[in-house]
C-alpha positions as CSV (number, residue, x, y, z in Angstrom):
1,X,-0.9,-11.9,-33.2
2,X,-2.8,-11.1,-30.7
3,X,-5.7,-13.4,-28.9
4,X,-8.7,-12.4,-27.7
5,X,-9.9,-15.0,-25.1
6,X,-13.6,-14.7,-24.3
7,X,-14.6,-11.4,-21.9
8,X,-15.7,-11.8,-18.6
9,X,-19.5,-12.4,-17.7
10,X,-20.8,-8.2,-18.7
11,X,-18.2,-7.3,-20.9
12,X,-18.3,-7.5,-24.8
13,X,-15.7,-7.8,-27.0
14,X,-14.6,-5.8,-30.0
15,X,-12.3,-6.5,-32.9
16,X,-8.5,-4.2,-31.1
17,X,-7.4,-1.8,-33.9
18,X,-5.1,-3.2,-36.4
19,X,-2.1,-0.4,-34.6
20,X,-3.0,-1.4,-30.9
21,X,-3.2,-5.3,-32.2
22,X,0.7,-4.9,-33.4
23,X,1.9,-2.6,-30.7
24,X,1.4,-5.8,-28.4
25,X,2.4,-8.6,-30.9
26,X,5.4,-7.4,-31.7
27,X,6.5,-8.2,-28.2
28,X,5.0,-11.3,-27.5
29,X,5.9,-12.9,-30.9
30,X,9.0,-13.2,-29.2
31,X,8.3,-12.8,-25.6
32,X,5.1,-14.9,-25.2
33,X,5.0,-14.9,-21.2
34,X,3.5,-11.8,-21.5
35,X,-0.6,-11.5,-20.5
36,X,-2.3,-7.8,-21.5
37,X,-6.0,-6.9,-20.9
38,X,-7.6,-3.6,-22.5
39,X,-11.0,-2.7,-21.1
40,X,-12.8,0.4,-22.5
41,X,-15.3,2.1,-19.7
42,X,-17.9,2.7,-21.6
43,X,-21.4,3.7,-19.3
44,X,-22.9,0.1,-18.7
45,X,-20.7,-2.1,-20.4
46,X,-17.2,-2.0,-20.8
47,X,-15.7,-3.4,-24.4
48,X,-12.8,-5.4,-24.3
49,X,-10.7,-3.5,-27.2
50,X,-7.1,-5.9,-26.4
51,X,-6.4,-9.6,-25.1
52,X,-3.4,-11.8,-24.7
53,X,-3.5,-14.8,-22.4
54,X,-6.0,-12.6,-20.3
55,X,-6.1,-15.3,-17.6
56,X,-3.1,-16.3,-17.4
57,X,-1.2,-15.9,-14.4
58,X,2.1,-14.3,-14.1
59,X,4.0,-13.0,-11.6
60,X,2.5,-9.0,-10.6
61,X,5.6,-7.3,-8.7
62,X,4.3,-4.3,-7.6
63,X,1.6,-4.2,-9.4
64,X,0.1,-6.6,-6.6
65,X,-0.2,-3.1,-4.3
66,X,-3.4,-2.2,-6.3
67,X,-4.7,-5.8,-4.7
68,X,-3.3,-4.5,-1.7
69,X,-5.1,-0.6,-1.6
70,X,-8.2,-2.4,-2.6
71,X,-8.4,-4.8,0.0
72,X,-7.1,-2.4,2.5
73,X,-9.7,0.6,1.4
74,X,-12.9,-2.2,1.1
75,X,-12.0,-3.8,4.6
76,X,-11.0,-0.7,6.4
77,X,-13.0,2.3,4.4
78,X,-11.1,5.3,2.9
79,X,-11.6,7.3,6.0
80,X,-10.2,4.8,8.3
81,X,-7.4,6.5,11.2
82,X,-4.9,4.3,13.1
83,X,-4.3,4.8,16.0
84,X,-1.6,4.7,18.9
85,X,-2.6,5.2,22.7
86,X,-0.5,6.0,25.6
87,X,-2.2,5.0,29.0
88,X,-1.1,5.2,32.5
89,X,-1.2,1.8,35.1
90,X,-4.4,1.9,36.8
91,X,-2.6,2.5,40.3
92,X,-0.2,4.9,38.8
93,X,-0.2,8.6,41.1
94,X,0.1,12.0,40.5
95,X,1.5,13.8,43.2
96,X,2.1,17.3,42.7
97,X,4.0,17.5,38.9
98,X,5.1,13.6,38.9
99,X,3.3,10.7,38.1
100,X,4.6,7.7,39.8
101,X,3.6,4.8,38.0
102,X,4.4,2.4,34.5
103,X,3.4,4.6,30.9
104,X,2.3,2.1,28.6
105,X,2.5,3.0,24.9
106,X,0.7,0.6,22.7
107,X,0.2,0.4,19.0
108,X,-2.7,-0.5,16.2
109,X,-0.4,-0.7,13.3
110,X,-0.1,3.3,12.5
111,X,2.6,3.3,9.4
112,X,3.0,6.6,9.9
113,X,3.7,7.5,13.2
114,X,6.8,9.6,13.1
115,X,8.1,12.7,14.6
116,X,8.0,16.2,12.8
117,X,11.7,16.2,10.8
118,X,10.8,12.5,9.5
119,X,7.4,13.4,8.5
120,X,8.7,17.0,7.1
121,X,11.0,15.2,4.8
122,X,9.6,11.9,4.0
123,X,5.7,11.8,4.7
124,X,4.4,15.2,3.3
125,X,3.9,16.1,6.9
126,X,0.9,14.4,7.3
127,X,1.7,11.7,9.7
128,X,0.5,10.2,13.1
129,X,2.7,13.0,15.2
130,X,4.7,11.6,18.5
131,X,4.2,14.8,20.0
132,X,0.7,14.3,20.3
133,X,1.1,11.9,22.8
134,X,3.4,13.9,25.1
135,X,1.0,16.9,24.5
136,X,-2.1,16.4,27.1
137,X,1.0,14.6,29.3
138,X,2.0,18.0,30.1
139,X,-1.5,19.3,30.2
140,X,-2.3,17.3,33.2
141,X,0.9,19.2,35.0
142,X,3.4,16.2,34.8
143,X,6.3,17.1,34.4
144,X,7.8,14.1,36.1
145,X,7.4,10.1,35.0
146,X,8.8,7.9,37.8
147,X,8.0,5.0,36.0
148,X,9.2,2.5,32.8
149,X,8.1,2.4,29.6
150,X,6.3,-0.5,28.7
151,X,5.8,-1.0,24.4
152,X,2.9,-3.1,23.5
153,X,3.3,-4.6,19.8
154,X,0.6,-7.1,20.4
155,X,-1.7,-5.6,17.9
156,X,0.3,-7.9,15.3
157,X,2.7,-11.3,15.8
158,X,6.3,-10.6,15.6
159,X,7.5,-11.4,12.1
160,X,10.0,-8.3,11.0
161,X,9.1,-9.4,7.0
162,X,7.1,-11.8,5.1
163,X,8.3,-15.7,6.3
164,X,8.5,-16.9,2.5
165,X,10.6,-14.3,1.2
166,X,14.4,-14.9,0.3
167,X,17.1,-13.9,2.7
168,X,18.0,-11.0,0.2
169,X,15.1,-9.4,0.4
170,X,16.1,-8.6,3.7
171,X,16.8,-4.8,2.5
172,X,14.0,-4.7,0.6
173,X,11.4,-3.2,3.8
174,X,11.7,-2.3,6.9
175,X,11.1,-4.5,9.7
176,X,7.2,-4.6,11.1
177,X,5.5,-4.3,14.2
178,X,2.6,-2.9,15.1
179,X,4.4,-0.4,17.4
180,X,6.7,1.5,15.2
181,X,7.8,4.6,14.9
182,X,9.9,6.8,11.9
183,X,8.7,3.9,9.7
184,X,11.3,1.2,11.7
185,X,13.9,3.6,10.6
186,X,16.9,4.9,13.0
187,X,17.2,8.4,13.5
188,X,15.4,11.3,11.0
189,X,16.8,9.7,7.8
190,X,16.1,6.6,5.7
191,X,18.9,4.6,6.0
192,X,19.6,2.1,8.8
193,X,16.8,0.1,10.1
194,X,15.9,-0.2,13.6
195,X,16.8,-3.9,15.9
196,X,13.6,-3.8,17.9
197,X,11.2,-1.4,16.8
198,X,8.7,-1.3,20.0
199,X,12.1,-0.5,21.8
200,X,13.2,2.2,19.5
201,X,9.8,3.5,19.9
202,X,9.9,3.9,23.9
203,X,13.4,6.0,23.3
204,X,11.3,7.8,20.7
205,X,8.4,8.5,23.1
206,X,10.7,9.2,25.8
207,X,12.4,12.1,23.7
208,X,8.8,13.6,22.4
209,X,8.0,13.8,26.2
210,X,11.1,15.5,27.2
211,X,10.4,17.6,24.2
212,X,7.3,18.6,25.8
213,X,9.2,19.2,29.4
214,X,8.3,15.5,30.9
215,X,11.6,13.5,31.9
216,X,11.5,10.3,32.3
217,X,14.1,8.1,33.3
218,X,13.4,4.6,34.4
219,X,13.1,1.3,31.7
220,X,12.0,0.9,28.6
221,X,10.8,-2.7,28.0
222,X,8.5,-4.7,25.5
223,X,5.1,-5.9,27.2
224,X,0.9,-6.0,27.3
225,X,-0.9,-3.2,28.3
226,X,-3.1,-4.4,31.1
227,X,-7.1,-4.1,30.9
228,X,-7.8,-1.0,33.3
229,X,-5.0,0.8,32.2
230,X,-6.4,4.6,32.4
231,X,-6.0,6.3,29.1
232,X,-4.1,9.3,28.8
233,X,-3.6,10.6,25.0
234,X,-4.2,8.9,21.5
235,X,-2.5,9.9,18.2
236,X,-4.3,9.3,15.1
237,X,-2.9,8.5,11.4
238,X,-3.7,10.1,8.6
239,X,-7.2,9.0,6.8
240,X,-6.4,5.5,4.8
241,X,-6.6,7.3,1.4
242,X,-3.8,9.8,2.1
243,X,-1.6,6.5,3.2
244,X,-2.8,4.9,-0.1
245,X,-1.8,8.2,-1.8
246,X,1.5,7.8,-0.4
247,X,2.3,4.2,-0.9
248,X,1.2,3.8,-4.5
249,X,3.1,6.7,-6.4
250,X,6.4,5.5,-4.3
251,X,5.6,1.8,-4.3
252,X,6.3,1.6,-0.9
253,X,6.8,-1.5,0.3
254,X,6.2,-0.9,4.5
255,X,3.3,0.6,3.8
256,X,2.1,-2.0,1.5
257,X,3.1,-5.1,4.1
258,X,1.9,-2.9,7.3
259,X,-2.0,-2.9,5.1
260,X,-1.8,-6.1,4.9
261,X,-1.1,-7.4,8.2
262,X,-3.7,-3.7,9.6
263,X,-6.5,-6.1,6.9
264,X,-5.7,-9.6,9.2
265,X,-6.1,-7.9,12.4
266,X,-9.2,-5.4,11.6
267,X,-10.9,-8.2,9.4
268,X,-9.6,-11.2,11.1
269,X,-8.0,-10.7,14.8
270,X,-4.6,-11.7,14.1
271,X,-1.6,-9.1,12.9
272,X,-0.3,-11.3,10.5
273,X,0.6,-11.6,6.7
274,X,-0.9,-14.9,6.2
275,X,-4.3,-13.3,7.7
276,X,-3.8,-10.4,5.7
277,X,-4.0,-12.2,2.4
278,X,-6.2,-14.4,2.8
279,X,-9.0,-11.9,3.9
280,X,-7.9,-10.0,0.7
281,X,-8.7,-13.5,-1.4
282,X,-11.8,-13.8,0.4
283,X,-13.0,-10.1,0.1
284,X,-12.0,-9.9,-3.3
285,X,-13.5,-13.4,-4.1
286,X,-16.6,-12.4,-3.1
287,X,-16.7,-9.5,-5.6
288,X,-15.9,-11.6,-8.4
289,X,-12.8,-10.0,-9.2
290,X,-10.4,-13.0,-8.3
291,X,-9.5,-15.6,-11.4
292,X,-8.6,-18.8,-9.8
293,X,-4.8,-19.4,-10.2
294,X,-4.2,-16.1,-8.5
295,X,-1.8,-16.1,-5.6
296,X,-1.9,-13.3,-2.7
297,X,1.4,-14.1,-0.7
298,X,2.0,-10.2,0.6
299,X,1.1,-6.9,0.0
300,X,3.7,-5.6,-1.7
301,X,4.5,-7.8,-4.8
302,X,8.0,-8.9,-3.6
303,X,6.9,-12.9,-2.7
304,X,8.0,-14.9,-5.6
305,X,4.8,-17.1,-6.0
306,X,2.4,-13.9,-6.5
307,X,0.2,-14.2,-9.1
308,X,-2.2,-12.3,-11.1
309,X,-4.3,-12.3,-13.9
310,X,-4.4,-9.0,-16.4
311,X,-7.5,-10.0,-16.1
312,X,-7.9,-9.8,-12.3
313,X,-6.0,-6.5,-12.6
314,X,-8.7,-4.9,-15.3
315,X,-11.8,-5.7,-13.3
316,X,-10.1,-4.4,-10.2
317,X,-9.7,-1.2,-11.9
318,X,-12.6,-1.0,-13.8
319,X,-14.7,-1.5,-10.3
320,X,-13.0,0.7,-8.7
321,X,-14.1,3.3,-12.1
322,X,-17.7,2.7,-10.6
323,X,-17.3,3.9,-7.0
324,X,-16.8,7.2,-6.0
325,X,-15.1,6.4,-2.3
326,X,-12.9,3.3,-2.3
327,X,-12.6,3.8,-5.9
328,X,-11.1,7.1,-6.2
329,X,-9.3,6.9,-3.9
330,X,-7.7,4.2,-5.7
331,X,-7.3,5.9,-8.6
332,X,-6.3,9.0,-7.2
333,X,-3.9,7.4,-5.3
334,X,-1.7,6.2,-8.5
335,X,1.0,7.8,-9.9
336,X,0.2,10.0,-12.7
337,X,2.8,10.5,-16.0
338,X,5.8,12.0,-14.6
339,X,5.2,11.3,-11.0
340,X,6.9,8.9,-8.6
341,X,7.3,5.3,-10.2
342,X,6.2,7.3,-13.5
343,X,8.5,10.1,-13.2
344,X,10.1,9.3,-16.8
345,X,7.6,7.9,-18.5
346,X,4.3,9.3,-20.0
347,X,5.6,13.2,-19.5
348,X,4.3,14.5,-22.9
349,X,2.0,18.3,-22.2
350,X,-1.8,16.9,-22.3
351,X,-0.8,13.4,-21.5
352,X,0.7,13.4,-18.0
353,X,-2.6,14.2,-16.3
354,X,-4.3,11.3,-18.7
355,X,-2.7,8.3,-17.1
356,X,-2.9,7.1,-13.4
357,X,-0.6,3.8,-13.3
358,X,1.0,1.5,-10.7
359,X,4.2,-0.3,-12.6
360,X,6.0,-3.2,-11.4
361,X,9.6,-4.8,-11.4
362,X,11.4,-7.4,-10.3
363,X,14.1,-9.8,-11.8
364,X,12.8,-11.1,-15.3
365,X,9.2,-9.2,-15.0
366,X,8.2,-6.2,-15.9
367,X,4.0,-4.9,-15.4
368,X,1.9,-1.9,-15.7
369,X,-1.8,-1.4,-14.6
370,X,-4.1,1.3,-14.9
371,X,-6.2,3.8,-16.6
372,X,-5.8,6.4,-18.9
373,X,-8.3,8.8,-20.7
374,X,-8.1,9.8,-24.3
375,X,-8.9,13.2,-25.3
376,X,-12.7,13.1,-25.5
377,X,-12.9,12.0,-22.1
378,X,-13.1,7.9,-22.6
379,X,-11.3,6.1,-20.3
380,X,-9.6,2.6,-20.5
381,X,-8.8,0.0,-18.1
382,X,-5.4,-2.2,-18.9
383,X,-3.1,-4.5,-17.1
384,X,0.0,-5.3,-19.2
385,X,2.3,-8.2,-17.6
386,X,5.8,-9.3,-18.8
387,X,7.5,-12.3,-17.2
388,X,9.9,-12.8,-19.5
389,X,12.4,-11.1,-22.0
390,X,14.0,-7.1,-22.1
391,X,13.0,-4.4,-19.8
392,X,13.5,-2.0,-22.1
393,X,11.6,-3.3,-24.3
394,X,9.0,-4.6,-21.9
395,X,8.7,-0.7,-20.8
396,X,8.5,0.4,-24.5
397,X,5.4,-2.1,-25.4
398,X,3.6,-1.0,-22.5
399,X,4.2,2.5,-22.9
400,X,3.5,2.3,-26.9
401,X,-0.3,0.7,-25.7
402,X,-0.7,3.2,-23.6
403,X,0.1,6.2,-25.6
404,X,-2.2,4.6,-28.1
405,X,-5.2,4.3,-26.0
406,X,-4.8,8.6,-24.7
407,X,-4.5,9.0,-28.5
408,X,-8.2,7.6,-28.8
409,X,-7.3,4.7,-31.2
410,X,-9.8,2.3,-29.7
411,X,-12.9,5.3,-29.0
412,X,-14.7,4.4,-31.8
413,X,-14.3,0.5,-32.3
């Protein structure tokens, strides 16, 4: 049966109804490495309406990207830009339509940057555009760049993944850098990954500028962009919230690993994973939200010694309920019934538009956090987190809870 542990400091606790109570125990009378957490929203106090091993931690998968857009929107703000800057060595000349002198193109972690057939197809067309770097180029009359291209990834360290993760994730995301463009991918289309990203993104600059009628001809290295290098173009990302909007439906796992290591360097000054993460646990520690066996070790779930809590997940959520920025843009962000990660589950007319939910998956586990509203406009808060037994059937309990709570089974208890 099903075992209500005491609610967190603010939250009371009602008996779950006897249908919700056996939609859950049914699984775990068998599959008891299972944690779920049911919060109802109600104004000033949310009721706890379902509890299993609340505090328990188990392993998130993806699910560990809602840690990840929170952290990200709370360090950054919703309205945050990237950025990437081309500038021009300080004793670089123009003379006539050429500029003699080094072009040095230098990133701040933009996941997006991408020219316009990648972002067409992949990116909604809303991404940091190449071509706005080669743009005021041309505007200044150069149509000439004796010079190399230096690339300046400095922004974060050099690690193409997370160090901790197995060798076969190695497919699992793209290499990083803070210089990168088409998402570390080769060519328009999302299939081989780049060797070097800061190199691939000199050829890639190099092409947007002959695009706009600039050749250029001479090296393209990796280096540091000096001091008093003179600015001559900056392209900006799309606001943070749109990114989030794109990596949670998806469960992108770039986009989640690039937030994390954008978190270290913003928060922190240093471009790396570890930094990342642990501003995340200190940010989020802060808040309350953090129970104390959970483990951040990336942004994207895939590290095999993540943990969460249900409960971590619930107040998360239910926070984010509360505040109209970071919040929902968080919740907006998820996948709703029949979209992205969701595209086969919760499709039912008048129940797609109910539930906004990040699921998770990786070997043996199975999770799904979110909210959902039932008809009369009450909304619920739930994390439910299967480390153990069918997929299937770990996919049917959550979805039978779910369906349960739109249905209004817990509105009145």
């Amino acid at each position: 049966m099903c075992v209500a542990a005491a609610p967190a400091l603010g939250v009371r606790s009602a008996a779950p109804p006897p249908a919700l109570a056996s939609a859950l125990s049914d699984w775990t009378t068998t599959n008891p490495a299972t944690s779920a957490v049911v919060w109802r929203l109600d104004a000033g106090e949310p009721v706890e309406v379902l509890a299993y091993k609340p505090t328990t931690p188990r392993r998130p998968a993806s699910t560990m990207k809602v840690i990840t857009a929170t952290s990200g929107l709370l360090a950054l703000s919703p309205t945050f830009q990237f950025e990437t800057r081309l500038y021009a060595s300080v004793n670089a000349v123009q003379e006539g339509t050429t500029l003699t002198g080094t072009l040095y193109l230098k990133g701040f972690g933009d996941p997006t940057l991408a020219n316009p057939v990648y972002a067409r197809r992949y990116l909604s067309g809303t991404a940091g555009a190449l071509g706005t770097l080669a743009r005021p180029v041309r505007d200044l009359g150069i149509r000439s760049i004796r010079g190399p291209i230096v690339v300046d990834e400095g922004f974060f360290d050099n690690v193409r993944n997370v160090s901790s993760w197995p060798s076969r994730y190695a497919t699992e995301c793209q290499p990083l850098s803070a210089m990168t463009v088409n998402q570390s991918y080769l060519g328009d289309v999302r299939k081989r990954y780049v060797k070097r990203p800061p190199i691939a993104a000199g050829v890639r600059l190099r092409q947007a500028l002959k695009s706009a009628g600039i050749q250029q001809t001479a090296a393209i290295r990796s280096g540091r962009t000096p001091a008093e290098g003179r600015l001559l173009a900056t392209a900006k990302s799309p606001p943070l919230k749109r990114i989030v909007a794109m990596m949670l439906p998806d469960s992108d796992n770039f986009l989640a690993e690039m937030l994390t290591k954008n978190v270290g360097a913003y928060a922190r000054g240093q471009g790396t994973t570890a930094a990342g993460t642990a501003h995340a646990r200190s940010l989020l520690g802060s808040k309350g939200i953090l129970d104390p066996g959970d483990v951040i070790e990336d942004g994207s779930g895939l590290g095999i010694h993540n943990r969460l809590t249900a409960a971590t997940l619930v107040r998360v959520l239910s926070l984010a309920d509360l505040e109209p920025e970071w919040g929902s843009a968080l919740i907006d962000g998820l996948p709703t019934g029949g979209t992205g990660t969701l595209k086969r589950r919760f499709r039912a007319t008048g129940l797609r538009s109910r539930v906004h939910a990040k699921t998770g998956y990786i070997s043996g586990t199975s999770t799904l956090a979110g909210v959902v509203d039932s008809p009369n406009g009450t909304r619920y808060a739930f994390a439910i987190m299967m480390n153990q037994g069918s997929i299937t059937g770990a996919k049917a309990t959550q979805d039978a809870i779910v369906t349960l709570l739109a249905a209004g089974i817990a509105d009145g208890v």
